[in-house]
FILOKOL-645960 format. One record per residue (C-alpha): residue number from 0; y negated, x, z negated. Coordinates in Angstrom, 3 decimals, padded with zeros to 6 digits. Each point is the difference from the previous one (the first is absolute). Layout:
N
R   num      north       east         up
R   NUM          Y          X          Z
...
This chain:
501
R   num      north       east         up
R     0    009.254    045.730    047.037
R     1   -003.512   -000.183   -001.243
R     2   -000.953   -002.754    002.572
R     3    003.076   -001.998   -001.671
R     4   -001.461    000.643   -003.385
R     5   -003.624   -000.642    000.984
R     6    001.419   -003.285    001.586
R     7    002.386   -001.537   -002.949
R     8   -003.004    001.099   -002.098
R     9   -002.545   -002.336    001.948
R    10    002.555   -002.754    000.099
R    11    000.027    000.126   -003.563
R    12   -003.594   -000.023   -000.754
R    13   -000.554   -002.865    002.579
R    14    002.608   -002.060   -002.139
R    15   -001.400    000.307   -002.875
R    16   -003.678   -000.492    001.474
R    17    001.426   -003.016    001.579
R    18    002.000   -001.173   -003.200
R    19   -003.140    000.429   -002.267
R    20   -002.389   -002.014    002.876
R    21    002.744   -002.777   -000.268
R    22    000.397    000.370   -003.685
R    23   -003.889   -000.781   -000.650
R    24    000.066   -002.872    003.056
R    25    002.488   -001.357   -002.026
R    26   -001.265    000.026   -003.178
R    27   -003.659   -001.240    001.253
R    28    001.538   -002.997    001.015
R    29    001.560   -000.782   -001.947
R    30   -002.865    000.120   -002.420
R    31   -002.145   -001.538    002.392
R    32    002.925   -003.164    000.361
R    33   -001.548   -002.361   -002.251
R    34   -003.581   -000.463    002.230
R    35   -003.567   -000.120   -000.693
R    36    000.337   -003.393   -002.501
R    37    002.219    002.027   -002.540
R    38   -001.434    000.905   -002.955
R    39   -002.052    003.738   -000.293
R    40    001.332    002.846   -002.042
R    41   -000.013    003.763   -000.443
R    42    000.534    001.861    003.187
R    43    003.226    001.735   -000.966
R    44    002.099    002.911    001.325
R    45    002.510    000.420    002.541
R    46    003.348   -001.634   -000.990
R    47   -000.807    000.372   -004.171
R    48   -003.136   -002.262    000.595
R    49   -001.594   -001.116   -003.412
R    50    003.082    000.942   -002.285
R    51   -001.796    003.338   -001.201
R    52   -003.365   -001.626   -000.756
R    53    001.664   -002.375   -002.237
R    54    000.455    000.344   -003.964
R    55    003.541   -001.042   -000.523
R    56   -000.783    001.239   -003.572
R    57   -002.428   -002.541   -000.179
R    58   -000.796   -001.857    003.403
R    59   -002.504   -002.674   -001.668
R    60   -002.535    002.653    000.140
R    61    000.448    000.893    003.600
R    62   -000.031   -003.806    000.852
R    63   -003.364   -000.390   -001.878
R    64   -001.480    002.807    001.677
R    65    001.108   -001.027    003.593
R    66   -001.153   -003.994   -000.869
R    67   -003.438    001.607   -000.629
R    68    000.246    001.781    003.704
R    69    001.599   -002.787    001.787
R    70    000.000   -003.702   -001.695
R    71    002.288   -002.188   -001.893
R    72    002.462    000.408    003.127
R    73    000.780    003.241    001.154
R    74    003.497    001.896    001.647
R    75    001.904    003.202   -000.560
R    76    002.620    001.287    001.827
R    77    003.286    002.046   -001.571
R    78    001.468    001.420    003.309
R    79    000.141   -002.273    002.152
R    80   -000.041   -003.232   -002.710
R    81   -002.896   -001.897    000.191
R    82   -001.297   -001.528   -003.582
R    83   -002.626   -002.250   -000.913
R    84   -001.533    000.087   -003.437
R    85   -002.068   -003.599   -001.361
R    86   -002.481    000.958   -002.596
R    87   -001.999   -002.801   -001.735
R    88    000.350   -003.675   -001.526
R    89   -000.982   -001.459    003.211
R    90    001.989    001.768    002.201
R    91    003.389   -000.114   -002.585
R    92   -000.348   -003.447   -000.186
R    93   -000.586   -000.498    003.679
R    94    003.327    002.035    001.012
R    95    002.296   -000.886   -003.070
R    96   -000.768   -003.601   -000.338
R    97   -001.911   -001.440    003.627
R    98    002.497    002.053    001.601
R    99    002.751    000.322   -001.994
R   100    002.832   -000.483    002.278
R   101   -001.417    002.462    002.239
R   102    000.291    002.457   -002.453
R   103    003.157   -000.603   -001.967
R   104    002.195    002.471    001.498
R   105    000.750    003.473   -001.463
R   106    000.468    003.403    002.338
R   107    003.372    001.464    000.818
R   108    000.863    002.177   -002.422
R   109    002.413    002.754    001.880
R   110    001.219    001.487   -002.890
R   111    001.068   -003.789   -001.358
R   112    001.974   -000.544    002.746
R   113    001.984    003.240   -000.162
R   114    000.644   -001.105   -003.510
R   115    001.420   -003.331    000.981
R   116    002.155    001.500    002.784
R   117   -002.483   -000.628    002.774
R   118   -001.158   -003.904   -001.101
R   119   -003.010   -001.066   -001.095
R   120   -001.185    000.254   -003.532
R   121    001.330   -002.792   -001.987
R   122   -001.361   -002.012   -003.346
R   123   -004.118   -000.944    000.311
R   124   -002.225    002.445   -001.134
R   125    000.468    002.034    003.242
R   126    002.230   -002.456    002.429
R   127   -001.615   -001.274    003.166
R   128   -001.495   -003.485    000.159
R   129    002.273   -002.296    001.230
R   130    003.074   -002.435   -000.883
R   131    001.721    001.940   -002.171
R   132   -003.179    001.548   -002.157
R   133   -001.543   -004.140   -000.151
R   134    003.928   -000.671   -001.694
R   135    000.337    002.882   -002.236
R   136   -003.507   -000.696   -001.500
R   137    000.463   -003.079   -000.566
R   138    003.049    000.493   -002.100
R   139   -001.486    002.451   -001.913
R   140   -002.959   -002.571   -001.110
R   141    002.653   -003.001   -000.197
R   142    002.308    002.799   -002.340
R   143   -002.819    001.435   -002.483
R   144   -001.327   -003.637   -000.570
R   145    003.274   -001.145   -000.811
R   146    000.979    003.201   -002.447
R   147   -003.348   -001.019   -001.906
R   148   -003.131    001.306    001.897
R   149   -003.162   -002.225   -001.593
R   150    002.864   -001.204   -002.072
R   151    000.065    000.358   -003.905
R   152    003.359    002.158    000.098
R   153   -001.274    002.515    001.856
R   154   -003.000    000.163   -002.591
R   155    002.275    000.433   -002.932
R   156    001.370    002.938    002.114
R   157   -002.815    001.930    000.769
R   158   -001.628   -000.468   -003.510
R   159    003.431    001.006   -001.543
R   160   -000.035    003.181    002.012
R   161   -003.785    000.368   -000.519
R   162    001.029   -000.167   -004.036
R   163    002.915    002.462    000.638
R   164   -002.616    002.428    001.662
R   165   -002.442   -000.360   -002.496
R   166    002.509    001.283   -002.738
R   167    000.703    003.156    002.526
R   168   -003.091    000.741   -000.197
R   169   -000.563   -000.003   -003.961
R   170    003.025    001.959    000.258
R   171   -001.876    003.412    001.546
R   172   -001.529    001.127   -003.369
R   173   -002.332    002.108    002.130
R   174   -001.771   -000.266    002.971
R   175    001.964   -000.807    003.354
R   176   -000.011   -000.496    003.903
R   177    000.716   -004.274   -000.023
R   178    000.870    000.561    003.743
R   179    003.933    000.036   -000.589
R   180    000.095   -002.954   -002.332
R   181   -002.136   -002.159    001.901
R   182    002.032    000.652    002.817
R   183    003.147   -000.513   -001.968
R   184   -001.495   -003.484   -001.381
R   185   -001.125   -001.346    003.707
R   186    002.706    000.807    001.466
R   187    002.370   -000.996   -002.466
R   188   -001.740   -003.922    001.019
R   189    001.497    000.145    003.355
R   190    002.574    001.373   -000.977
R   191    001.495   -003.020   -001.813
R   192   -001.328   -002.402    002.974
R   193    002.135    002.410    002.752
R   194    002.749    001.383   -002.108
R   195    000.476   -002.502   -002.783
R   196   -000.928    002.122   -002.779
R   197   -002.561    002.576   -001.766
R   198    000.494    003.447   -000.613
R   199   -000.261    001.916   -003.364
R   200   -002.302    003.037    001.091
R   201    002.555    002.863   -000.385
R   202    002.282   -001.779    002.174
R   203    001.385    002.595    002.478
R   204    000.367   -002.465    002.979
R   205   -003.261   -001.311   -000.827
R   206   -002.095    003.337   -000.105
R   207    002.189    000.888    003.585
R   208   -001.619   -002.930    001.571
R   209   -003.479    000.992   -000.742
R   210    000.393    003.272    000.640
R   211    001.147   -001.189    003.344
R   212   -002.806   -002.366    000.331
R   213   -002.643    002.622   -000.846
R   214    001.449    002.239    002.317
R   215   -000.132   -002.212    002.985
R   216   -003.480   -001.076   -000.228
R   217   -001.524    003.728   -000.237
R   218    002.677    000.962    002.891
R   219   -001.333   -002.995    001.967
R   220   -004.023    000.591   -000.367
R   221   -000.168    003.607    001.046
R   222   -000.715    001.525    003.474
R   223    003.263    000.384    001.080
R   224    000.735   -003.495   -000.615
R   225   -002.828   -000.327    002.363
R   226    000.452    002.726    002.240
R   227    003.862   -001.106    000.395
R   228   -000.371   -003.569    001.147
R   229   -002.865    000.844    002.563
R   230    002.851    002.772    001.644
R   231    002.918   -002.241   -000.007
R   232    002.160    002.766    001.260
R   233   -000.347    002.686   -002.891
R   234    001.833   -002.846   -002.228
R   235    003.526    001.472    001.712
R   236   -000.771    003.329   -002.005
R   237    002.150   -000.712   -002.743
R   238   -001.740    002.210   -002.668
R   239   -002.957   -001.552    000.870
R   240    001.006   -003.562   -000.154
R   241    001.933    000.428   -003.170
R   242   -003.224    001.719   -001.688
R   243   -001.925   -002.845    000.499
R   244    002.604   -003.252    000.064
R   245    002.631    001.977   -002.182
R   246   -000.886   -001.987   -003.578
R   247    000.000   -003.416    002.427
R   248    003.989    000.252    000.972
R   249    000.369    000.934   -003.869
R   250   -001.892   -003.314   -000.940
R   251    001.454   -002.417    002.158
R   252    003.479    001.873   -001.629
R   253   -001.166   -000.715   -003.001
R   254   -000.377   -003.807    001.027
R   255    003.029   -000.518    001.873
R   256    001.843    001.057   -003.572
R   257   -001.856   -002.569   -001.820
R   258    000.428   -002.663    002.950
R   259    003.680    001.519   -000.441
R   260    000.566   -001.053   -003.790
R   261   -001.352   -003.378    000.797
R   262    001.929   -001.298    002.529
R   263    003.366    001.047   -002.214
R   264   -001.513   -002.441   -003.010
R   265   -002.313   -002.380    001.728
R   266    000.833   -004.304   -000.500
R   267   -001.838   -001.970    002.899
R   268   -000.332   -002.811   -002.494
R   269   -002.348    002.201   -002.489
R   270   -002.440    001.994    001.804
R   271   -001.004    003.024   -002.454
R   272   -002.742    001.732    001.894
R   273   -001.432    001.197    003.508
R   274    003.284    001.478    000.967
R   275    002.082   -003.071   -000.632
R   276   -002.422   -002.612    001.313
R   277    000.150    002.218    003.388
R   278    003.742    000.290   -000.123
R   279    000.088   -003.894   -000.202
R   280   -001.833   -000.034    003.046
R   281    002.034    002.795    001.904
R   282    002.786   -002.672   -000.875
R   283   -001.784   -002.581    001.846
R   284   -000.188    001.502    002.959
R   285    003.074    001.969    000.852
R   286    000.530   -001.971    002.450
R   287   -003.103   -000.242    001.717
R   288   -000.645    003.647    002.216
R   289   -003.700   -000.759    000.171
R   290   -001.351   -000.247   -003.324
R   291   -001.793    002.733   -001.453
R   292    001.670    000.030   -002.984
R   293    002.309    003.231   -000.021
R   294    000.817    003.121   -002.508
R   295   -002.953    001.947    001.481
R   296   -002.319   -002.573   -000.889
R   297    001.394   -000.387   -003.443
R   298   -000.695    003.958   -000.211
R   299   -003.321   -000.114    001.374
R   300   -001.130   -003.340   -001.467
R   301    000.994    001.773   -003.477
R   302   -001.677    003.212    000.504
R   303   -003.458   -001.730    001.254
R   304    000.414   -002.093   -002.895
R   305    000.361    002.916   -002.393
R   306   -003.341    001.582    002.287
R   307   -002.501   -002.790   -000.172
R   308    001.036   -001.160   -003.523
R   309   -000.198    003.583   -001.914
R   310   -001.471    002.947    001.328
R   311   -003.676   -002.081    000.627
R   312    000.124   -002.216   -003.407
R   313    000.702    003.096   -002.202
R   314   -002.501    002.297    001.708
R   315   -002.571   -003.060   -000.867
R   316    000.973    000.502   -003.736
R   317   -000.350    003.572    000.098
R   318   -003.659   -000.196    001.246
R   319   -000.492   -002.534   -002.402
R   320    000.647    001.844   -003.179
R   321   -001.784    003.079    001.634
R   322   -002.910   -002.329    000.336
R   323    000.181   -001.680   -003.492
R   324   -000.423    003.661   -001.130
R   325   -002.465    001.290    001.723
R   326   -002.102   -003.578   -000.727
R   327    001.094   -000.555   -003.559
R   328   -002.753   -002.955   -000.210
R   329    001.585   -001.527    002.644
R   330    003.404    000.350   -001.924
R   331   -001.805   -001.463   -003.315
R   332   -001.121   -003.077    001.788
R   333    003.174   -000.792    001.595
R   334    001.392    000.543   -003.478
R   335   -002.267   -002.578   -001.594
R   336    000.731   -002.573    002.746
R   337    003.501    000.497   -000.762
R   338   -000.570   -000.717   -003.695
R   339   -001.805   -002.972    000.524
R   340    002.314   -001.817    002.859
R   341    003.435    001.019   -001.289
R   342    000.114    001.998   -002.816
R   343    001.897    003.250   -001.600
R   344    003.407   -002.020   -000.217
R   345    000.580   -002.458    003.098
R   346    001.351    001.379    003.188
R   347   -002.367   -000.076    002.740
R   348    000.791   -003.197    002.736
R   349   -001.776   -000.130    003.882
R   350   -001.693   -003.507   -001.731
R   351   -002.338    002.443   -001.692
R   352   -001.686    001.296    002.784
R   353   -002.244   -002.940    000.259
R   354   -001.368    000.862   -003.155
R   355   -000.324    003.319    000.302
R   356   -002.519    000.772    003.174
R   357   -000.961    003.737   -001.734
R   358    003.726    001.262    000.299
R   359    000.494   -001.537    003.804
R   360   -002.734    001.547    000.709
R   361    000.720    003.617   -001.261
R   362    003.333   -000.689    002.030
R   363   -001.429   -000.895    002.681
R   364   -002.107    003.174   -000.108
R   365    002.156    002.261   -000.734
R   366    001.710   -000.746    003.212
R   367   -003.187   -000.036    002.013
R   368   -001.290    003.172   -001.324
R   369    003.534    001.847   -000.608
R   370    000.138   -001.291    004.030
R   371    003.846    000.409   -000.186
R   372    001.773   -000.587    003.280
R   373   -003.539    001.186    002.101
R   374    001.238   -000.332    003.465
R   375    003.105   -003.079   -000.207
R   376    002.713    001.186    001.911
R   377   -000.620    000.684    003.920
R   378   -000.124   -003.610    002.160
R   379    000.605   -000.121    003.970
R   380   -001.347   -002.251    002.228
R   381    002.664   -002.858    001.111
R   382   -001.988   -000.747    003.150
R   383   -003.202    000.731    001.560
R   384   -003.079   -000.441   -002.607
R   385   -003.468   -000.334    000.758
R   386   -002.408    000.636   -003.362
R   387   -003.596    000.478   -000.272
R   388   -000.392    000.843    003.748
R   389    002.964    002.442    000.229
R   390    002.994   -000.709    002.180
R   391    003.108    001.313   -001.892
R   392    003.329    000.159    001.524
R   393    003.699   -000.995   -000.998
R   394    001.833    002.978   -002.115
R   395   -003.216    001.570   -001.285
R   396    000.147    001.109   -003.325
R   397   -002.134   -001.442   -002.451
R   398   -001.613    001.488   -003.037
R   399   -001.709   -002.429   -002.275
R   400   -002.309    001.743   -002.769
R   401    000.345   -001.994   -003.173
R   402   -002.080    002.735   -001.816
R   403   -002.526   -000.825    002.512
R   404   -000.611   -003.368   -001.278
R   405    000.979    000.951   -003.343
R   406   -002.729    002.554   -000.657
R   407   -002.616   -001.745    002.930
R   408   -003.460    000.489   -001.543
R   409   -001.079   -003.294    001.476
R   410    002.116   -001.768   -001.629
R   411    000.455    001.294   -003.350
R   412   -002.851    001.081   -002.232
R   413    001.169    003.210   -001.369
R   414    002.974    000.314    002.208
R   415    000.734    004.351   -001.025
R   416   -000.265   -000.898   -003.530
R   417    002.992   -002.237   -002.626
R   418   -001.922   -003.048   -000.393
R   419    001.552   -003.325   -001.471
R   420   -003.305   -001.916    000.627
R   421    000.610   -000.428    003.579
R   422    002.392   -003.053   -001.180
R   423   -002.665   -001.359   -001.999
R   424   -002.366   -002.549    000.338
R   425   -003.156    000.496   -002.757
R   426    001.851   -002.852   -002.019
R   427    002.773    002.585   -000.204
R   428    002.663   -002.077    001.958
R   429    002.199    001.357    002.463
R   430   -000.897    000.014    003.590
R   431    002.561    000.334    003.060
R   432   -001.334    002.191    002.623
R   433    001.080   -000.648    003.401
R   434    000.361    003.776    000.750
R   435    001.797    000.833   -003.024
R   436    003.400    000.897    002.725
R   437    002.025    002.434   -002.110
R   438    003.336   -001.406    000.853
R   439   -001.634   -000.540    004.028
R   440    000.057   -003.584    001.138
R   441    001.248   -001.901    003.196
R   442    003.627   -000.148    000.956
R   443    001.051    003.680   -001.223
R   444   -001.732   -000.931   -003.413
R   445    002.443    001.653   -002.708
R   446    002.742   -001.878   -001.026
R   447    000.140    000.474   -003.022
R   448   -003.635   -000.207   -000.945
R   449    000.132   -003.404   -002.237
R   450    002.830    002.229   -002.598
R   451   -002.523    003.122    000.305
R   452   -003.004   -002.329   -001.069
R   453    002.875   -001.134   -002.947
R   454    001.134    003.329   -001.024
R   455   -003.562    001.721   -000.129
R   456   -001.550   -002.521   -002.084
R   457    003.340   -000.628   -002.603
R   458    000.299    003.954   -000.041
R   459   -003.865    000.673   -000.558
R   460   -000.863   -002.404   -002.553
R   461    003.475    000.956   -002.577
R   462   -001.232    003.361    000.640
R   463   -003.626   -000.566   -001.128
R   464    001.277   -002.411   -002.781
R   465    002.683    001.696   -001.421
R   466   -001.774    003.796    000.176
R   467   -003.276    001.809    000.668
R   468   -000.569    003.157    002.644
R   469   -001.655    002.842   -000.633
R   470   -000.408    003.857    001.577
R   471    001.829    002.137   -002.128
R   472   -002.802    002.573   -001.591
R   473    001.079    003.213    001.641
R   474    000.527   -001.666    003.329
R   475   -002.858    000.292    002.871
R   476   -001.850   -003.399    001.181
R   477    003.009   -001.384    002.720
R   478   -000.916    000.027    003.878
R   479   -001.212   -003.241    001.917
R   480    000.494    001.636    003.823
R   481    003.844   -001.093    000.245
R   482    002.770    001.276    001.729
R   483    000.918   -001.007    003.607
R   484    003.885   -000.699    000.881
R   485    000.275   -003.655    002.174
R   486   -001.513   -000.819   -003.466
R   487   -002.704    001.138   -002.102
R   488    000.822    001.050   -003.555
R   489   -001.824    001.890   -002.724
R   490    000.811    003.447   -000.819
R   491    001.832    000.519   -003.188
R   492   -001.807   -000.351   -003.260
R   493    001.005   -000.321   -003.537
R   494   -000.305   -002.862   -002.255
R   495   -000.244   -000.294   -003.604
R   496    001.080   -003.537   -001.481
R   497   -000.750   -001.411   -003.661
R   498    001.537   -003.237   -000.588
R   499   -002.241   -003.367   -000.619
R   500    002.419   -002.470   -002.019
């Protein structure tokens, strides 16, 4: 009996000596998979590998630290996924526009797939490169220009909502957090180019979709996120998957009502907004069992619309009034520009930025410095890559670090401090700087970048026309570290408004 014991006891150790051996064979190769020409990085641990030395709460600073160690190209490995992180001007450009095909595909995203039933993630922002993401684009660009993008309709509508805002403000007699109205007032723009129509602020169905919104983007830039799509299998616990995709299935709900109400009311002869122009187009093609064109896409399309077109533009305004506060000469000369181009009484137009190089270039640094969207969204090589002397293979994940040429001391001459001079020549005209890259460049470039550059300026100058900014007295001087979630945003801080005409 004790020779039996003795015996299944052995057995037992020697298979789990023998599982562990194979366990750490495994895992060394496949660390060691991508040979001696891949780029260096940390030595990580078994099976976690880098994913414990890395901020999540604020990766930036980890990537600066390792770029110091190991170069404007280095690798880190999450389990057993293999990513690349470009740091630098030259090596952005190199990748995003020398080699931009190679790079134009996005990761699998596990817990994407689960949400669309076990396909592929449709709509652009995270679809793979391809047919159907070259098609989709393109109507998106072909849409927005047509509803009024560069167009002077789509001025009158962002300075009518910046002029609605403005009055919201005056409205707090005291001091207030601008965060919800500014959010209200972006969002409200895309709004009327998806659904047709703005929003009054109180709106129930309006304040459900940004709660939604807002909920989905701090779900989606956590660990678990993370930790979730690099162990594909822990996305079949259901309490899991629901914690972190939950607010998703509600959103896309939320959508497929609105897509709902349209297609009982929409005319094909008189196209109303996003919605209609892509019904129009389903239309087209029923027919044709190819095309790209389907409800997912109109859901996915939508809700990347709503992403790139709102939750980046308004966290730009939000750093800009925290900045026009903290620098109130800044705000004074932006004010006297203002006065002297267009006045206390004339709506601001896009033909005035020509004349006004001082407020472009406060824009313009206010997204350098504020450094919004710091690491783009996550790329994937298409094929194999080769890039300053590295060999990089197909379906590695790519990291490009924006901040890194955002904030590169070699480039910018006080690149940790709010600055508006680096878009100055000493005549005081603008300047263009070739690694100004806040909205990335090369074929992922944002699509809506062009109404962004719109909206910030219309917004910013009716702000700093109509009203002046100040720290309300009992309130402490507002942060300038910001707060890490996909984006970076300020922390909260009050504002006191006095109004100027």
């Amino acid at each position: 009996m004790a020779e039996s014991i003795s015996l299944l006891f052995s057995n037992i150790l020697l298979l789990g000596v023998t599982f562990i051996v194979c366990f750490f064979l495994f895992d060394f190769m496949k660390s060691r998979k991508n040979g001696s020409h891949f780029p260096p990085g940390p030595r990580g641990l078994p099976l976690l590998g880098n994913i414990l030395q890395v901020d999540f709460r604020n990766p930036t600073v980890t990537y600066n630290q390792l770029r110091k160690q190991f170069g404007d190209i280095f690798s880190l490995q999450y389990f057993w996924s293999k990513t690349v992180v470009l740091n630098g001007f030259e090596v952005n450009k190199e990748a995003l526009i020398n080699r931009s095909e190679e790079v134009a595909d996005r990761p699998p995203i596990p817990t994407y797939e689960k949400l669309g039933n076990g396909k592929d993630k449709k709509g652009i922002l995270t679809a793979h490169y391809g047919s159907s993401w070259k098609e989709q684009r393109r109507f998106i660009l072909t849409t927005l220009r047509n509803f009024g993008m560069g167009k002077k309709s789509l001025e009158e509508r962002v300075t009518e909502e910046a002029k609605f805002l403005c009055s919201e403000f005056l409205s707090q007699k005291d001091q207030f957090d601008p965060t919800y109205f500014i959010n209200n007032a972006v969002s409200n723009v895309i709004c009327s180019i998806a659904f047709g129509d703005r929003f009054e602020y109180n709106d129930e169905k309006f304040l459900r979709l940004l709660h939604l919104f807002n909920e989905t983007l701090t779900n989606e830039s956590g660990l678990l996120f993370q930790i979730i799509n690099d162990i594909p299998i822990l996305i079949h616990i259901p309490w899991l998957f629901d914690r972190v995709m939950g607010t998703e299935y509600e959103l896309i709900a939320f959508l497929k009502e609105i897509v709902s109400e349209h297609q009982k009311t929409w005319d094909p002869n008189y196209t109303r907004d996003y919605i209609d122009a892509y019904l129009v187009e389903l239309e087209k093609v029923k027919e044709d069992g190819s095309s790209s064109f389907n409800v997912e896409n109109l859901l996915m399309t939508t809700y990347d619309l709503f992403s790139a077109g709102s939750e980046t533009t308004s966290t730009t305004l939000r750093w800009a009034l925290m900045f026009m506060i903290l620098y109130p000469d800044v705000q004074s000369k932006v004010q006297e520009e203002i006065d002297r181009e267009i006045g206390r009484e004339r709506r601001p137009t896009m033909g005035d930025v020509l004349q006004m190089p001082y407020t472009y270039a406060v824009i313009h640094e206010v997204q350098r410095y504020g450094d919004i969207l710091p690491l783009s969204l996550p790329h994937m090589t298409y094929r194999d890559m080769e890039i300053k002397g590295f060999v990089i293979p197909k379906g590695t994940n790519i990291i490009t670090n924006l901040s890194s040429v955002l904030k590169d001391p070699q480039i910018w001459e006080k690149p940790l401090q709010f600055y508006p001079k680096h878009f100055l020549d000493e005549n005081g005209k603008f300047v263009k700087r070739e690694a100004f890259i806040p909205f990335s460049i090369g074929r992922r470039a944002c699509v809506g970048e062009q109404l962004a550059r719109m909206e910030l300026f219309l917004f910013f100058t009716t702000f700093l026309q109509q009203l002046t900014f100040e720290i309300p007295n009992d309130q402490p001087r507002p942060r300038e570290d910001p707060y890490f979630a996909i984006t970076q945003s300020p922390h909260p801080y009050n504002i006191r408004v006095v109004a100027r005409v």
